[in-house]
Biotite code that builds the C-alpha atoms (Angstrom):
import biotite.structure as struc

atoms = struc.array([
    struc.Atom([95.745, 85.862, 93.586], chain_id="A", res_id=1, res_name="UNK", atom_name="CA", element="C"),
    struc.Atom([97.882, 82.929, 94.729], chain_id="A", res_id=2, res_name="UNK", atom_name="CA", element="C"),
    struc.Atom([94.760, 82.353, 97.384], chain_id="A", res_id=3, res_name="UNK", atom_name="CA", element="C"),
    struc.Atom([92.604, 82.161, 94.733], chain_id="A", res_id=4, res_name="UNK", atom_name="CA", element="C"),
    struc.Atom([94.336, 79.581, 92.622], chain_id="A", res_id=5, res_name="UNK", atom_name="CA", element="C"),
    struc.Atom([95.034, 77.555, 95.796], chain_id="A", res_id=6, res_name="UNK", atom_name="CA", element="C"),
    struc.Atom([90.878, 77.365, 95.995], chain_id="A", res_id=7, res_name="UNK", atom_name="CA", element="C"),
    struc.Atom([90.512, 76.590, 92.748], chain_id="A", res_id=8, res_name="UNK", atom_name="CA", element="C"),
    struc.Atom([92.797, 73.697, 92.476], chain_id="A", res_id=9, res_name="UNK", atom_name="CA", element="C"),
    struc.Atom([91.466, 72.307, 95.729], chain_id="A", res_id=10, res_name="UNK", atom_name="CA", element="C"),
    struc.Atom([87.862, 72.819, 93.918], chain_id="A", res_id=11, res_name="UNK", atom_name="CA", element="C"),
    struc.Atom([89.146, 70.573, 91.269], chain_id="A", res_id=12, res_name="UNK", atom_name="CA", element="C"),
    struc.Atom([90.329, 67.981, 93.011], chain_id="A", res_id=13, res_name="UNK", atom_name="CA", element="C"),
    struc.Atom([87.469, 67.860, 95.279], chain_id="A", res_id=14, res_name="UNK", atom_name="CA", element="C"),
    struc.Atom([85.154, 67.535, 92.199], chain_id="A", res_id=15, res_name="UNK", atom_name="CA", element="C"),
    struc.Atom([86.741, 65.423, 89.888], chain_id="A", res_id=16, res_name="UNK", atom_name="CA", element="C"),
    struc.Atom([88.355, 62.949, 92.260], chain_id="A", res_id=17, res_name="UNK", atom_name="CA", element="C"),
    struc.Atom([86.915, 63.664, 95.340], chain_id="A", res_id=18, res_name="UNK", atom_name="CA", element="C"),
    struc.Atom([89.611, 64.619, 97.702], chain_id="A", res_id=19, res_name="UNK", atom_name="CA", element="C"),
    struc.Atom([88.944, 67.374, 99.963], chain_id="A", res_id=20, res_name="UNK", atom_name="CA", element="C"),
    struc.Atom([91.780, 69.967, 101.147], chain_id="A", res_id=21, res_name="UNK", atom_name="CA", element="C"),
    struc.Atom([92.002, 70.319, 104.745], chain_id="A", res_id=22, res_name="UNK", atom_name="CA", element="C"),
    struc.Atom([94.256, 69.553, 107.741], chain_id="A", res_id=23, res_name="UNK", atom_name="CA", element="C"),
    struc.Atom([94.617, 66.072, 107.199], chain_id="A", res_id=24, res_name="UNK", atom_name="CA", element="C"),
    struc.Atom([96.225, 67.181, 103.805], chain_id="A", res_id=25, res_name="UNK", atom_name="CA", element="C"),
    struc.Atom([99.162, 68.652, 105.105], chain_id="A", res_id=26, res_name="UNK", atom_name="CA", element="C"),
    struc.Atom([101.453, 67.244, 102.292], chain_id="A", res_id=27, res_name="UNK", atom_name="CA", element="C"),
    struc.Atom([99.538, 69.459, 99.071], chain_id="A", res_id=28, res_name="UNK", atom_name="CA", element="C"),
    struc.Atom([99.286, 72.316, 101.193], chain_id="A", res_id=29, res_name="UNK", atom_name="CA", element="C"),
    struc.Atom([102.896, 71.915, 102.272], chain_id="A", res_id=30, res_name="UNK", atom_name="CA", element="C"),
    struc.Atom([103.617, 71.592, 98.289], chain_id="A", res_id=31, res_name="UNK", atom_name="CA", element="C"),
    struc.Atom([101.653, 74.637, 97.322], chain_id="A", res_id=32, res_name="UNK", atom_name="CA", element="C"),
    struc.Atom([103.208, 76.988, 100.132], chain_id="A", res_id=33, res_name="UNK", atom_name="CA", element="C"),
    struc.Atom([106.748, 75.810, 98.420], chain_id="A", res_id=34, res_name="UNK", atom_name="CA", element="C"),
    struc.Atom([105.982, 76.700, 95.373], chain_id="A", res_id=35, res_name="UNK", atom_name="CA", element="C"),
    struc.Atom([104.277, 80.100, 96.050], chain_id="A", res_id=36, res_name="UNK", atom_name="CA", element="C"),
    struc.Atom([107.435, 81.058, 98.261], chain_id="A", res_id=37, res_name="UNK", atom_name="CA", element="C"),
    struc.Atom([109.942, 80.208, 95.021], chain_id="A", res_id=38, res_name="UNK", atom_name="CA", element="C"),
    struc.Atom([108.215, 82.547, 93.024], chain_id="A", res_id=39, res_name="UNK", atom_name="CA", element="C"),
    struc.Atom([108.231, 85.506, 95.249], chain_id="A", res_id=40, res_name="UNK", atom_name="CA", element="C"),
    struc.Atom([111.803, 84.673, 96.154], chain_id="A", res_id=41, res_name="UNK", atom_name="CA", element="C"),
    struc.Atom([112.116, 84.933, 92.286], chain_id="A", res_id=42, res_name="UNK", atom_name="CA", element="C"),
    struc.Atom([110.903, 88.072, 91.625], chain_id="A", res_id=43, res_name="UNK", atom_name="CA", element="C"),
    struc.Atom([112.485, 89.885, 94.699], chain_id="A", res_id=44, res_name="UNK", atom_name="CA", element="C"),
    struc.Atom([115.464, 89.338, 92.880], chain_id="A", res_id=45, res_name="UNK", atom_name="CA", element="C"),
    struc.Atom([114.864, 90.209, 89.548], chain_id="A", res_id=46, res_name="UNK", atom_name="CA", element="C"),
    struc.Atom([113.883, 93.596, 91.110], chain_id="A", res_id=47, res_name="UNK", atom_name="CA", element="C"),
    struc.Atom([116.576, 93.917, 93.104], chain_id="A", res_id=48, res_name="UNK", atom_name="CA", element="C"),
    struc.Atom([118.482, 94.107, 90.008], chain_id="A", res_id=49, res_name="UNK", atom_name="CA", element="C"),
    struc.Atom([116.364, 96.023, 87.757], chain_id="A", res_id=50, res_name="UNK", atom_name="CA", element="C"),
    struc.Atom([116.700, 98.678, 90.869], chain_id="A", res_id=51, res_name="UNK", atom_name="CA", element="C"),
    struc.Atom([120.355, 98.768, 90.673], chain_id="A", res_id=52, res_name="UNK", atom_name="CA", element="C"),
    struc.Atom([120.450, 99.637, 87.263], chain_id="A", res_id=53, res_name="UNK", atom_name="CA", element="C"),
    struc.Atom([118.165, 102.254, 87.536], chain_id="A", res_id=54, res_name="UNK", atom_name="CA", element="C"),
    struc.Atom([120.248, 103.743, 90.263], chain_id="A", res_id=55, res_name="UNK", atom_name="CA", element="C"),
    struc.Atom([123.041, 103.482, 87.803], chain_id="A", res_id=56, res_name="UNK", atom_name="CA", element="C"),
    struc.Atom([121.337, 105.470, 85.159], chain_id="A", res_id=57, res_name="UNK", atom_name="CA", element="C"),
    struc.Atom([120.428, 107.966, 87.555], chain_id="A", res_id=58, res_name="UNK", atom_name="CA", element="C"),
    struc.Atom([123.571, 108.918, 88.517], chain_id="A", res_id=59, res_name="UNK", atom_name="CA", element="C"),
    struc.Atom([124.849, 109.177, 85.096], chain_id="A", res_id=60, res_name="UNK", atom_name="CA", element="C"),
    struc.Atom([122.126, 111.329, 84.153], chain_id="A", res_id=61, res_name="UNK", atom_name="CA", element="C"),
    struc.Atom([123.115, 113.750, 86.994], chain_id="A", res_id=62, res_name="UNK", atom_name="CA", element="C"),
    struc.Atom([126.996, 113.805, 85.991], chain_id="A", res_id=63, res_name="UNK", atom_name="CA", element="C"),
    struc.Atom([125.927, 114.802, 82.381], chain_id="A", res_id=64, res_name="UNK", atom_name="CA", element="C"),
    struc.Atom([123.589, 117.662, 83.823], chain_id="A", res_id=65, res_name="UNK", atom_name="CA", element="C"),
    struc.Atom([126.319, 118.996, 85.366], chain_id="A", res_id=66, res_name="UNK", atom_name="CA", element="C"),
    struc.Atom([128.609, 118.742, 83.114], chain_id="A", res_id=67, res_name="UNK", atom_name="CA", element="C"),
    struc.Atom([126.604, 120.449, 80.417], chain_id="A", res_id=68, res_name="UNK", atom_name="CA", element="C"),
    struc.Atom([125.554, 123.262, 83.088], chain_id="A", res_id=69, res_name="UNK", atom_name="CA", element="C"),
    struc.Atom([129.205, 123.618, 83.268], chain_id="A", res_id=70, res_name="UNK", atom_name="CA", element="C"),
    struc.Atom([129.584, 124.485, 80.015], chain_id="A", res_id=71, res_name="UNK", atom_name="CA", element="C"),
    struc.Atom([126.641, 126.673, 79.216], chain_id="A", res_id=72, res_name="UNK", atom_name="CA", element="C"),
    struc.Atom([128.072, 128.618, 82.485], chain_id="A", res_id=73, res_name="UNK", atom_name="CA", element="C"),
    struc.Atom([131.535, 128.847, 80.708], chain_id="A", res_id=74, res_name="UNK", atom_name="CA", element="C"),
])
């Protein structure tokens, strides 16, 4: 998806100004790859966090299980 917008915004410039994205355009591309690695960087941690929590929940589901097989046993 990221690809994708990179081509289209090179499109753009390519038609409305006429610059053209390539290797002599190191500093956009440079730009671009910055940008795209913040946002994964981002969301890697929101879901490391969302994954603890869930963990979390997990194990207090389990203790309450137990504790009501516990007292159905009893």
């Amino acid at each position: 998806m990221l690809l994708k917008y990179y081509l289209q915004v090179s499109e753009c410039l390519e038609s409305h100004f006429g610059l053209r994205l390539g290797k002599e355009d190191k500093i956009l591309k440079l730009s671009f790859q910055e940008a795209v690695w913040k946002k994964k960087k981002k969301k890697k941690k929101k879901k490391k966090k969302n994954k603890k929590k869930k963990k979390k929940k997990k194990k207090k589901k389990k203790k309450k299980k137990k504790k009501r097989s516990l007292k159905q046993e009893v």
